[in-house]
Residue, then its C-alpha position, 0 to 999 in steps of 0.5 A: x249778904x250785903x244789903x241791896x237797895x236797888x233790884x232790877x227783875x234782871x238781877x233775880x231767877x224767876x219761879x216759873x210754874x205752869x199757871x205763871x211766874x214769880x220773881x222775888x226782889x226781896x229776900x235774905x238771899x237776895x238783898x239781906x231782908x230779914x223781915x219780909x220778902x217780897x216778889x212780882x207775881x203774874x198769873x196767865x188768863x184762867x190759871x190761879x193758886x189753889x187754895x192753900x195757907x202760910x202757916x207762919x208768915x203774913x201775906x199782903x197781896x197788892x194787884x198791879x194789872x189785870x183782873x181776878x177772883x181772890x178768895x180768903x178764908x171762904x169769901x172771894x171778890x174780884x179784884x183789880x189794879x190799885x187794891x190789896x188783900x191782907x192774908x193773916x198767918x193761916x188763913x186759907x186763900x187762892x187768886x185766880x185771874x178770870x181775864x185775859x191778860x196777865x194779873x200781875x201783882x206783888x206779894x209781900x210774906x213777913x216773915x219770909x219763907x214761902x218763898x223757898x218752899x214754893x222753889x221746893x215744890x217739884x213743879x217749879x222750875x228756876x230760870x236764871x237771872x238774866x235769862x227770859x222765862x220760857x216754860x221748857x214742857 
């Protein structure tokens, strides 16, 4: 894979789940990164992650928009624009968006590989590059 400086969310699939959507704008298969990826998130009002880990990879959650809960490992504040979450290999965590507009957020997992196991997950539907995510159901 080429190396792609420069990714518009135009240029990715989206994951699309029935809590939100992920687009991920940097990973092996998208533009050759090897050592992280990372991905736009946004949660819909009163929908979240249930608690869950990564076992392998690092996870720095970034919020962008909106408001939430997150939890790590058993303790869990509210959370906003302009803070970050470090999430060690893991260490269980959820975010829950408890406002009512989109908590958008960007999640970054070195080394990448969630990523594919949360398009494994038979909840998710893949809407291609290009296209608006709408959920069919």
């Amino acid at each position: 894979m080429p190396e792609e400086f420069f990714v518009s969310s135009d240029d990715v699939s989206t994951q699309l789940f029935d809590w939100g959507s992920l687009k991920w704008m940097a990973t092996p298969e998208v533009n050759g990164s090897e050592r992280l990826s990372a991905g736009v998130v946004n949660l819909e009002p009163g929908k979240g992650h249930d608690l869950h880990t990564h076992p392998d990879s690092d996870e720095i959650l970034y919020f962008i928009a909106g408001e939430g809960e997150q939890t790590v490992e058993g303790e869990t504040r509210e959370v906003g624009p302009g803070e970050m979450v470090y999430i060690p290999a893991g260490v269980e965590h959820g975010t829950t968006n408890t406002g009512w507009e989109t908590l958008q957020l960007l999640a970054v997992y070195a080394p990448p590989g969630p990523e594919d196991v949360l398009a494994d997950l038979p909840e998710c539907e893949i809407v291609p590059a290009g296209e608006i995510p709408v959920r069919d159901d």
